[in-house]
C-alpha positions in Angstrom: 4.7 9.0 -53.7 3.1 7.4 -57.6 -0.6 7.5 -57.8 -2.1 4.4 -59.7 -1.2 5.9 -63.1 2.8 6.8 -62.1 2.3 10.1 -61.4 4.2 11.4 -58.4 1.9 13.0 -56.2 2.8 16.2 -54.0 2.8 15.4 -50.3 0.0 17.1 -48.7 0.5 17.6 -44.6 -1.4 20.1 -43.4 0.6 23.2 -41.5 1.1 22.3 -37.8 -1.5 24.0 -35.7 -1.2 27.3 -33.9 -1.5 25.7 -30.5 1.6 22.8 -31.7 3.5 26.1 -32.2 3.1 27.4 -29.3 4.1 24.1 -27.6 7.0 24.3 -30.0 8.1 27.4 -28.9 7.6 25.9 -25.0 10.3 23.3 -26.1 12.8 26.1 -27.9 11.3 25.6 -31.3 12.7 28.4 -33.5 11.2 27.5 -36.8 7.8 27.3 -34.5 8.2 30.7 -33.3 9.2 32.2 -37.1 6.4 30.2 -38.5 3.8 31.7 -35.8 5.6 35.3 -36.6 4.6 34.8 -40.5 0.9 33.8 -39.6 0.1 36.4 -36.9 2.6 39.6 -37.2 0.5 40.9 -40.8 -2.6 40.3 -38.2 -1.1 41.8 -35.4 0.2 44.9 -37.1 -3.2 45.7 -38.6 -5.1 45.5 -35.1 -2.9 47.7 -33.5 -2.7 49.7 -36.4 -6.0 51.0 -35.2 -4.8 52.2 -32.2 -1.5 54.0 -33.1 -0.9 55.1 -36.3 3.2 55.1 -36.0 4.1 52.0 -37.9 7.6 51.9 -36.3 6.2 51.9 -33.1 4.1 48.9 -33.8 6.8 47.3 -35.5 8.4 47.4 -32.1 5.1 46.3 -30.5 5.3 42.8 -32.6 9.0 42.5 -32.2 8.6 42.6 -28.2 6.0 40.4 -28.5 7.7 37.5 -30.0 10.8 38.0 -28.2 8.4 37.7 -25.2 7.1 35.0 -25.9 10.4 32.8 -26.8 11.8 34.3 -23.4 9.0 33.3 -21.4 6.8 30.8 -23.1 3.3 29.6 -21.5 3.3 26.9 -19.4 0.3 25.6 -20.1 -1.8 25.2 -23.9 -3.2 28.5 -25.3 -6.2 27.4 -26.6 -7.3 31.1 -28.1 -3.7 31.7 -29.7 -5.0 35.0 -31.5 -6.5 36.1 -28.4 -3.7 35.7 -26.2 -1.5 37.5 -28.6 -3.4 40.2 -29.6 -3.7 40.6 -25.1 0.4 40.9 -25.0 0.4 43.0 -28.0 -2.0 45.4 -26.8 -0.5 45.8 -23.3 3.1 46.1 -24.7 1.4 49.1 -26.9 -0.4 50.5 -23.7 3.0 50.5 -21.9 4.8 51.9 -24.8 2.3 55.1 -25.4 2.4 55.5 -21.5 5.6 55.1 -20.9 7.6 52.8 -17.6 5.5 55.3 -15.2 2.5 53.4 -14.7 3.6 50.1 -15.1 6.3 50.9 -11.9 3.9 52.3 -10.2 1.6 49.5 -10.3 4.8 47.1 -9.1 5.0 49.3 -6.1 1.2 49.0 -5.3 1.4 45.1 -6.0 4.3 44.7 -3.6 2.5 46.8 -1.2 4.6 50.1 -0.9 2.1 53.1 -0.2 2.3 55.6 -3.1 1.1 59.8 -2.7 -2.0 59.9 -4.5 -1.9 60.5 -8.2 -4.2 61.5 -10.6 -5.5 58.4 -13.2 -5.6 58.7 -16.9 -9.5 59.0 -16.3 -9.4 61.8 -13.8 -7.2 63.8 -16.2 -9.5 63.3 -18.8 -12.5 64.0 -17.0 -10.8 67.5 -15.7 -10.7 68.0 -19.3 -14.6 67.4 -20.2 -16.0 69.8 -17.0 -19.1 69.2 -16.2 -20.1 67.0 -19.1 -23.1 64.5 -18.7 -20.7 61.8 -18.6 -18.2 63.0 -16.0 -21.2 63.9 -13.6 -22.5 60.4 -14.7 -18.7 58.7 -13.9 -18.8 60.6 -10.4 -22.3 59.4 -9.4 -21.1 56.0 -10.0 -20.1 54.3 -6.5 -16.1 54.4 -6.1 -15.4 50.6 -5.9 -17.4 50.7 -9.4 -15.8 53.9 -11.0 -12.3 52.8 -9.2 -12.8 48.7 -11.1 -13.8 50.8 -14.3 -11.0 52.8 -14.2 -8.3 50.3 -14.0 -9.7 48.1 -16.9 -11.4 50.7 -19.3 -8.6 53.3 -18.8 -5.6 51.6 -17.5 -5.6 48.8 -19.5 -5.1 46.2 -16.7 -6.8 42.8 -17.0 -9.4 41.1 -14.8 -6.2 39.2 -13.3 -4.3 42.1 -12.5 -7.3 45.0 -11.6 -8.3 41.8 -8.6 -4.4 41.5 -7.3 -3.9 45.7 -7.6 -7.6 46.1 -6.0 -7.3 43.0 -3.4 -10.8 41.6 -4.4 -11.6 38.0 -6.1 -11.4 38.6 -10.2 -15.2 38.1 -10.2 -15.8 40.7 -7.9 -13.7 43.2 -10.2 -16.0 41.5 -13.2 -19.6 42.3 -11.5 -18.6 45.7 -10.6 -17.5 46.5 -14.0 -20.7 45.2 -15.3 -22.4 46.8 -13.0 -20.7 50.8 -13.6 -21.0 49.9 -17.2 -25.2 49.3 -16.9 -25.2 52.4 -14.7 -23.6 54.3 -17.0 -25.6 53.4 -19.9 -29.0 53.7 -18.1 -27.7 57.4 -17.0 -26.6 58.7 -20.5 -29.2 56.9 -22.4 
């Protein structure tokens, strides 16, 4: 396109959006999905970088996350596209340092076969601390409280998840969260 004076002018569009993308990748875009890869996996990587230091790993971590994503795109618009990303990334990561243990045994418990009682990533730690002030501050903390803390803090599990593994509405995991966390603070304050 010539300006007034001849000059041919660049054409200027501005990048697609990340939430086009994502509706590209819906529809089996793959320059979509490569494009949202170059804006998000530097991002990505340096995030979880903070929580495991073996770059291989996270490597690993970013590829499963794209390949999840093209596999099973969202259905609906993903209006925080960072967010929801950085949510798969971190759980991928969770899974990975924990290994397929936990994430069968939640399966099980969401399909509704009875498990022998085993001891969480929180009760190992706190056998580890003794009688710290915050163990004896976790104990003293009612168990649907310490039980809602223990699945999101520790386990990693969403609202979502912690209300279908725990049979309760997702607010009700919410307020009791809030409520273990104020607790807790009051107590070690």
């Amino acid at each position: 396109m010539a300006n007034d004076e001849g000059y041919v002018m660049a054409d200027r569009r501005e990048p697609p959006s990340d939430a086009h993308l994502v509706r590209g990748i819906a529809e089996r875009d793959r320059q979509a999905c490569a494009e949202l890869y170059r804006r998000y996996a530097p991002w990505l990587a340096a995030r979880l970088g903070h929580r495991c230091p073996d770059g291989m790993v996270i490597d690993d971590v970013i590829q499963d996350v794209f390949v999840s994503i093209w596999s099973r795109p969202p259905r609906d618009d993903v209006d925080d596209v960072a967010g929801w990303l950085w949510r798969i990334g971190h759980r991928r990561l969770v899974d990975l340092q924990r290994g397929a243990g936990l994430r069968a045994r939640l399966q099980r418990r969401l399909f509704g076969q009875r498990l022998p009682h085993e001891p969480s990533a929180e009760d190992s730690t706190l056998d580890t601390l003794g009688c710290g002030e915050p163990a004896q501050a976790l104990s003293r903390l009612p168990v649907d409280q310490r039980t809602a803390l223990r699945v999101t803090a520790v386990d990693g599990l969403t609202m979502e998840e912690a209300a279908r593994l725990l049979g309760v509405p997702v607010g009700t995991v919410k307020t009791r969260v809030q409520r273990a966390r104020r607790r807790l603070r009051e107590e070690l304050a």
